[in-house]
N, C-alpha and C positions, 0 to 999 in steps of 0.2 A: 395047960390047955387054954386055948382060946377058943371066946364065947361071940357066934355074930345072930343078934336076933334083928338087925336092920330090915331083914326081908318079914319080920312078922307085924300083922297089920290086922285089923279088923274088916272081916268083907266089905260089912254095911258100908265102911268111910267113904270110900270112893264114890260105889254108886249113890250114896247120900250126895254130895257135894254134887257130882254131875249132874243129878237132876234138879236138886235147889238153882244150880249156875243156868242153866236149861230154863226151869221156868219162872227164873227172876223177870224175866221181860214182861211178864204176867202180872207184877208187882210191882208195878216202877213207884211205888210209894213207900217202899223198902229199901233201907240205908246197906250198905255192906254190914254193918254190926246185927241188923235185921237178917239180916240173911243167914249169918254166922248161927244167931240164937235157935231159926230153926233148924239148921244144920242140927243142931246140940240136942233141942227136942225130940228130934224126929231119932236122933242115935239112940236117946235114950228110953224111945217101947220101944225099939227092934231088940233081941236081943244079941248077945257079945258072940260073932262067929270068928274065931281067932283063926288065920290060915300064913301060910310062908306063901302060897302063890294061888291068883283066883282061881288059876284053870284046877287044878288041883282039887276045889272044893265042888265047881261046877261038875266035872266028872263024875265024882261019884253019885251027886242027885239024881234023885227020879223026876220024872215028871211033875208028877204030883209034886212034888218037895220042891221045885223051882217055881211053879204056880203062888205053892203056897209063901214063895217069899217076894215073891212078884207085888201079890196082895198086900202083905204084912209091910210093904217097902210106902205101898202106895198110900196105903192106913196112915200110916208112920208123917207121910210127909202131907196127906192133908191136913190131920191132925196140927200138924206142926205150924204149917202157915195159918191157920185161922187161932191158932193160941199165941201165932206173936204178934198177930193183926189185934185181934183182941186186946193183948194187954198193951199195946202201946194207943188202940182210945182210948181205954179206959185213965190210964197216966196222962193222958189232954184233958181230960175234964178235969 
């Protein structure tokens, strides 16, 4: 038996990454590794939605439930940018 999990992916990743790439412009004092790191923050409060394809998971949601990841996305990545804005003053001083 052959095993292909290349199509399985974490939701969050994607729209993580597009919107970090989206609003680096907002940040131009942010290195690519800076970016990367809130990439990571920001994955890590969402929690892990494991799917083979987004439409797939998008379907089934309600309303409600797309809002509330709308939110949890947007939490996620402000959080994320002011914790690596943050620790990289604090590492200048």
């Amino acid at each position: 038996m052959e095993f292909n999990f290349e199509q399985v992916h974490n939701y969050y990743e994607r729209l993580v990454f597009e919107e970090v790439a989206r609003r680096s412009h907002s940040y131009p004092e942010f290195t690519s590794d800076m970016l990367a790191d809130v990439a990571c923050v920001a994955l890590n409060r969402l929690p892990a939605r494991y799917v083979r394809h987004d439409v797939d998971m998008m379907f089934y949601l309600t309303e409600q439930e797309r809002h509330a990841i709308e939110l949890s996305l947007e939490e996620g990545l402000q959080f994320a940018f002011r914790f690596v804005r943050d620790r990289a003053t604090k590492s200048r001083i």
